[in-house]
C-alpha positions, 0 to 999 in steps of 0.5 A: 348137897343136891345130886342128880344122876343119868338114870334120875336118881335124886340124892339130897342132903335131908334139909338142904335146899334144892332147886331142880330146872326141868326142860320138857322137849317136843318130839321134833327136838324143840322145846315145849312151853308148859307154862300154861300147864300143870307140873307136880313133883311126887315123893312118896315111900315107894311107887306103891304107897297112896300118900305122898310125903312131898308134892311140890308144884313146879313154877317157872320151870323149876321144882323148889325143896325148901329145907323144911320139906324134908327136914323131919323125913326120915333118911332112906330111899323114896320114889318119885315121878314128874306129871304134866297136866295139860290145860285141855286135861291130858295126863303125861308123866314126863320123869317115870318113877326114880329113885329119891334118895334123902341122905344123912347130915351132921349139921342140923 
């Protein structure tokens, strides 16, 4: 179960699979096309750590978890963030560090 709240907490069942559409506004509102850019979803242990224990780079506008991603993870708390690379090289975190939250299952 994927479940996304307000503040951009992420829970999802550990080997579920996730699907997550992100929509990036300009400052007039409009909608910006980052097609041409570069988009990387960062799980690590905490905002501290220096490795990362799933990256996934966002294509078509969405991030995709398939079930092996976070299959062998342990359950618990996790940081994240989302950061668009431009083409001219600019640097934007467009989600700051959140909570991702790998909850337990009973099937597996």
């Amino acid at each position: 179960m994927l479940k996304i709240s307000a503040d951009n907490t992420i829970s999802l069942t550990r080997g579920d699979t996730a699907r997550i559409t992100l929509a990036v506004k300009q400052s007039d509102g409009t909608d910006y096309d980052f097609s041409s850019d570069t988009v990387l979803f960062t799980v690590k242990k905490n905002v501290h750590a220096t490795e990362s224990i799933l990256q996934k780079t966002v294509t078509d506008g969405a991030v995709y978890i398939a079930p092996a991603d976070t299959a062998e993870l342990a359950y618990g708390e996790y940081a994240y963030d989302v950061q668009l690379t431009t083409q001219s090289g600019d640097v934007c975190t467009i989600i700051s560090p959140a909570k991702f939250i790998l909850e337990p299952e009973v099937t597996w």
